[in-house]
C-alpha positions as CSV (number, residue, x, y, z in Angstrom):
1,X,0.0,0.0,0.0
2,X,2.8,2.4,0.6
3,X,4.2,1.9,-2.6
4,X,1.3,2.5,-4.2
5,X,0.8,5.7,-2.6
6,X,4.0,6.5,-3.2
7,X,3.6,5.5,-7.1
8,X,0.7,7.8,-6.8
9,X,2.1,10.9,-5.3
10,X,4.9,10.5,-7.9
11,X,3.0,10.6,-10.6
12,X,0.2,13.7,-9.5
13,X,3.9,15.5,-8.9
14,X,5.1,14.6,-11.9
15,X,2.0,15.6,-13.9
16,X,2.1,19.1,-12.4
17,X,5.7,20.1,-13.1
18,X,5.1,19.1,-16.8
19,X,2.1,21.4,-16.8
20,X,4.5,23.7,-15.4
21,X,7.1,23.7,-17.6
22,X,4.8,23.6,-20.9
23,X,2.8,27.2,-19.5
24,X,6.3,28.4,-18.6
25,X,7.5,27.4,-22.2
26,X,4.5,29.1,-23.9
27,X,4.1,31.9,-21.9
28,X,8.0,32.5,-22.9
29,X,7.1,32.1,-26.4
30,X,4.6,34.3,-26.3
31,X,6.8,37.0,-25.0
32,X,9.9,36.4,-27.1
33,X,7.7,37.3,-29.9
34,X,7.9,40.9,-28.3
35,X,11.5,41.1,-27.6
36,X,13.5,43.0,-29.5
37,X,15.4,40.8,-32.6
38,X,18.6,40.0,-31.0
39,X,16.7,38.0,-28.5
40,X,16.2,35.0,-30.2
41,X,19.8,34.5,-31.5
42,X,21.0,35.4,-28.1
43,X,18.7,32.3,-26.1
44,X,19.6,29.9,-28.9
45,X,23.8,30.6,-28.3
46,X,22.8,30.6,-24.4
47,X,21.0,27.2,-25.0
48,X,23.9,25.5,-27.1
49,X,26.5,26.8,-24.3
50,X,24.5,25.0,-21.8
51,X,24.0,22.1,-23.7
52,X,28.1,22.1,-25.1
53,X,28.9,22.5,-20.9
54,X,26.7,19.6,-20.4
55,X,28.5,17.4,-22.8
56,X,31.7,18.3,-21.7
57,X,30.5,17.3,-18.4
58,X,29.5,14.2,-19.4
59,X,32.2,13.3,-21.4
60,X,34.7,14.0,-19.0
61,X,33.3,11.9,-16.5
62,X,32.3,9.1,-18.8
63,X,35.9,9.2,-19.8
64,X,37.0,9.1,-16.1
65,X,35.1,5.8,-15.1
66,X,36.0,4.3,-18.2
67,X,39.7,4.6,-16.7
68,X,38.5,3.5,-13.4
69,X,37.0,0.3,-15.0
70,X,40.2,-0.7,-16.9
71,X,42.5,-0.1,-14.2
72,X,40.3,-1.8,-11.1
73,X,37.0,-2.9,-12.2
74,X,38.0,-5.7,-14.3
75,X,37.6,-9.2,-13.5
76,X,40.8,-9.6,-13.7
77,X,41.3,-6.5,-11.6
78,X,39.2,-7.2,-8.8
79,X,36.2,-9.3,-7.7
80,X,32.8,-8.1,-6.6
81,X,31.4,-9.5,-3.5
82,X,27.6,-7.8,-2.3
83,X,28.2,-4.4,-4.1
84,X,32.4,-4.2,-2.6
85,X,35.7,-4.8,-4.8
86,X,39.0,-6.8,-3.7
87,X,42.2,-5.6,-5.3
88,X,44.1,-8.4,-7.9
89,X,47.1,-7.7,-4.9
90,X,44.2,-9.1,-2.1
91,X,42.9,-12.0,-4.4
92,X,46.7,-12.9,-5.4
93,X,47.3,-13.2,-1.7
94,X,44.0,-14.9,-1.0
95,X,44.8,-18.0,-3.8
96,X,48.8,-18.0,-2.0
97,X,46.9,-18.7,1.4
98,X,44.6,-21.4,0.1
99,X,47.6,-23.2,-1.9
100,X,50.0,-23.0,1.2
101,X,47.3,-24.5,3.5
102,X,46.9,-27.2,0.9
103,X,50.3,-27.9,0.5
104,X,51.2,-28.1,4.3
105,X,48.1,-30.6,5.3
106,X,49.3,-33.7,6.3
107,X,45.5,-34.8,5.4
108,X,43.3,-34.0,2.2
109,X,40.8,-36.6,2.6
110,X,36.8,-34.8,2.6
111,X,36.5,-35.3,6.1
112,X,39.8,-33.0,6.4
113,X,39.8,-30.4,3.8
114,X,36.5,-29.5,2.2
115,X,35.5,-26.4,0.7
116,X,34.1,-24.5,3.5
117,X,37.1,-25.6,6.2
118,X,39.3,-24.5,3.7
119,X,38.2,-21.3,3.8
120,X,37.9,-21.3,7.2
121,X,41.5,-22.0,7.6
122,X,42.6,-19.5,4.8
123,X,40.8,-17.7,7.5
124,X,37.8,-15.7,4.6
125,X,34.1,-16.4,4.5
126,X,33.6,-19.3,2.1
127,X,31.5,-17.3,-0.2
128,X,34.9,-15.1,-0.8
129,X,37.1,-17.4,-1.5
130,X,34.8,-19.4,-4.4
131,X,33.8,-16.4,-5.9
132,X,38.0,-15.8,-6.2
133,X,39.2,-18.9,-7.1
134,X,36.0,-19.2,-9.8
135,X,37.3,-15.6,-11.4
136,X,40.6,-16.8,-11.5
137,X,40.4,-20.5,-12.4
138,X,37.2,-20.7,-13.5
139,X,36.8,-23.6,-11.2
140,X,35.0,-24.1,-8.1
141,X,36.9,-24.7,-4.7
142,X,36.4,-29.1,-4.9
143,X,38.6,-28.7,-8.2
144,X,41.5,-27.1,-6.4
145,X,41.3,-29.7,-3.5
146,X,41.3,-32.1,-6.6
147,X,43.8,-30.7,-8.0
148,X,46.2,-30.5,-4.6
149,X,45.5,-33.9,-4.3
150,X,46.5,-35.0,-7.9
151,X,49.7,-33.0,-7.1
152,X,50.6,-34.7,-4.4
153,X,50.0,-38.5,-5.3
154,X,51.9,-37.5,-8.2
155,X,54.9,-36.9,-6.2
156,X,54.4,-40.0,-4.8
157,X,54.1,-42.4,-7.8
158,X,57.5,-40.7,-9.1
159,X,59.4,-41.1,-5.6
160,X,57.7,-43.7,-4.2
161,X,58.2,-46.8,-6.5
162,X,57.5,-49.6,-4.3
163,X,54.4,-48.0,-2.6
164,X,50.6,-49.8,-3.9
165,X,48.5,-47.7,-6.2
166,X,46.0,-47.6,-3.5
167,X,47.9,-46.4,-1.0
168,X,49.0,-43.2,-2.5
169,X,45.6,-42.8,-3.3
170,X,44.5,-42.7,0.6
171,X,47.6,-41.0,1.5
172,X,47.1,-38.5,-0.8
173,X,43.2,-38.1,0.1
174,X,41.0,-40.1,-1.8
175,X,39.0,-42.3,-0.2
176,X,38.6,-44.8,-2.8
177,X,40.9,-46.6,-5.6
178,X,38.2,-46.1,-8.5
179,X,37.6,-42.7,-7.8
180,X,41.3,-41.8,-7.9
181,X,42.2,-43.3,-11.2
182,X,39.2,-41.5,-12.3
183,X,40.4,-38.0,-11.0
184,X,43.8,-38.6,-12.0
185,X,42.8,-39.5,-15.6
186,X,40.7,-36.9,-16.2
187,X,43.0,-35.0,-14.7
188,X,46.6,-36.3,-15.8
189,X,45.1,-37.8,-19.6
190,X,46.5,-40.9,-18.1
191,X,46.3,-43.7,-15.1
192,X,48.3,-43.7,-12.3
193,X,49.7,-46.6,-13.5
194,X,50.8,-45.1,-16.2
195,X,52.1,-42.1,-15.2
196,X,54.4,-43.9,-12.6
197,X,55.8,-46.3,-15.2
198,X,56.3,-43.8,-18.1
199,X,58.5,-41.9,-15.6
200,X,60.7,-44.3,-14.5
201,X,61.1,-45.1,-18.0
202,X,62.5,-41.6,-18.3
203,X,64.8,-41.5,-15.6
């Protein structure tokens, strides 16, 4: 209801000053008709001064956020989070926190690392750090766990020659042999298998 009346008033209001304006407009008419000649050539050149100030304006300012825009409102720039911007130097240092917490668990199984106690230890609301690493990587937070995770049993299958396939996978936080050489694949283009025996070939 108080929108509506609201809506209402603004319109009545609106109504009026158009009435207003027009009587002013015609009653000025009217009068210029009257005025000696140079007054008409003088309104018209104070018109398309006001009107060539008001571009100028505009310009000015358009131009001036345009600069603003490329140099921090990017995406690349900064992120948006509820109407507020993070610097590339804050998001930078956000992603560094989140890979040095990764790479110094002992433990990246899901009941140890997950999304949200990442960013918990990273020490930013969760929403914060998904909506940087998804600007950056394009990726949601699970895919860099993943992805630590790949890292590491990678390491493992190159230094660890001896140590079972499912082993590495547990140690390095899977919690399942089938879902490893799935992640790995995908993520690697080949198994774990694979990968461990195509590098010891090379060395």
């Amino acid at each position: 209801m108080v929108l509506i009346a609201l809506t209402g008033y603004s319109c009545y209001y609106c109504i009026r000053w158009t009435g207003w304006v027009v009587r002013i407009a015609h009653s000025s008419l009217n009068e210029l008709g009257k005025a000696p000649w140079w007054i008409a050539p003088f309104s018209v050149c104070v018109l398309y001064l006001f009107v060539l100030l008001g571009g100028l304006y505009t310009l000015t300012h358009y131009t001036a956020s345009l600069r603003q825009g490329a140099g921090e409102g990017s995406p690349k720039a900064q992120a948006k989070y509820g109407g507020k911007s993070i610097s590339q130097a804050e998001t930078d240092s956000i992603l560094r926190k989140a890979q040095a917490v990764l790479m110094a668990s002992d433990d990246l199984s899901d009941e140890t690392i997950d999304p949200h106690s990442l960013a918990r230890l990273v020490g930013v609301p969760y929403y914060l750090l998904s909506r940087v690493v998804n600007e950056q990587s394009g990726r949601d937070i699970g895919a860099m766990i993943r992805d630590a995770k790949i890292e590491r049993a990678k390491a493992m299958l190159e230094a660890e020659s001896d140590m079972r396939i499912i082993d590495i996978a547990y140690a390095s936080g899977f919690s399942a042999k089938s879902s490893f050489n799935t992640a790995f694949k995908d993520a690697v283009g080949e198994s774990p298998s694979a990968y461990r025996e195509k590098r010891h070939r090379q060395e």
